[in-house]
Each structure stands twice: as C-alpha cells, then as structure tokens.
C-alpha positions, 0 to 999 in steps of 0.5 A: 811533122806537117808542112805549112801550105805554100798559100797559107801566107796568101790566104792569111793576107786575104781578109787583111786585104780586104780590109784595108781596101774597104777601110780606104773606100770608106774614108774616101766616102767620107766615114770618121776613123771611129766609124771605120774602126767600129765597121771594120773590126780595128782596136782603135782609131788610130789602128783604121789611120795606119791601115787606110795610110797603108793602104794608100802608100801600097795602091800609091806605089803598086798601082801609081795612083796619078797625084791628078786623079787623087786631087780630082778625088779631094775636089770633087769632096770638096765640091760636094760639100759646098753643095750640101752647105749652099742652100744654108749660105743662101738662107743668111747662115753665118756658119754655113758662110764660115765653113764654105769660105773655108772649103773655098780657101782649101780648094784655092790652094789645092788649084794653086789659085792664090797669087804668091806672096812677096817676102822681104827678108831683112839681114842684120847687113842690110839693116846695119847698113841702113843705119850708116846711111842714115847716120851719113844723111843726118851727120851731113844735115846737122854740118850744113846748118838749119838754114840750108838743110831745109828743103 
C-alpha cells in the first residue's frame, strides 16, 4: 500500500498558515471578524477570532513579539483614529467629541498616564472600633454635663 509523503503534513499546514497570517494582517488593519471570515473562507466570525488569536498567541510565543512594539501597534491605531475624528471635533460634533474623548481615555490607560486612585478599605474592626470611641466621647459628654460640655 502507499506511504504518506513525509511533507504531506507541511504541505497540509501551508494554506492554514497562510491564512492565519493574512487573518492577523487584516485585523491589525482594522477589518471586523465578519469581513475577515467573509475574505478568508472561515464558517463564521467566531471561527477568524480563534484563528487571528491563534495566530498571535503562535507569533507571541515563536517570534517573542515585544509587549512594546504591540502597544506601539495599539497607539498608532489609536492615534490614526483621532485623526480621522479631529476635523469633526473641530466642526462642534458632539459624537465626534464623544468617541475621541474615548480613544484618549484608552490611550491614557495604555501610557499608564492616569495618576492612581487611593482606596480606603473599611474592616468591620475599624468600623467597631469607631463606634466605641464614639460611644466613649459621647458617654464622657452626657456625665460632664450640658455646661461643661459645650465648647
């Protein structure tokens, strides 16, 4: 009987290769996964997702694809957005406004520009313990008397 050819495996990969990569190209060019799925042959969005997240979880991984250079990717998205918005944020358009104040807030996050907020945590201890203090004050008011207790 015939033996598989030792490449026949590589050959198979090819074409998915090939797709995957141009899959990843056309969503870093900004194409919806429907547009992708429709271009490249794919069952369904969901399909181009998992294949453009294969994709780069494979060029992550085999080529170490710096976390700089895809936030300078993201950025540079970003940046030519508010581009293509500006004229209309000139012009007075408040959804223009809207969505740039937006891609602003995403690039102030990705810079890591937002100055970090203070968090103050409450325990029940604290909160107990507030309470008998309070309760300490106000029992040492009511036994010195409305005359002395007046400031």
């Amino acid at each position: 009987m015939g033996r598989r050819p030792a490449n026949r495996d590589v050959a198979h990969q090819t074409p998915i290769v090939e797709r995957r990569r141009t899959a990843v190209e056309m969503r870093i060019a900004g194409h919806t996964w429907q547009q992708i799925a429709d271009a490249l042959g794919f069952d369904s969005r969901a399909s181009a997702y998992h294949d453009v997240r294969r994709g780069l979880q494979q060029a992550v991984a085999e080529l170490a694809i710096p976390l700089e250079e895809y936030r300078q990717l993201t950025l540079d998205r970003l940046e030519a957005m508010i581009a293509a918005l500006w004229p209309k944020v000139e012009d007075g358009d408040t959804r223009a406004v809207d969505s740039t104040l937006r891609i602003l807030n995403q690039q102030a996050d990705l810079l890591g520009l937002k100055a970090p907020q203070r968090v103050e945590v409450l325990t029940i201890d604290a909160i107990d313990a507030a309470i008998a203090d309070l309760t300490t004050q106000l029992a040492g008011r009511r036994e010195a008397g409305p005359a002395e207790a007046a400031p």
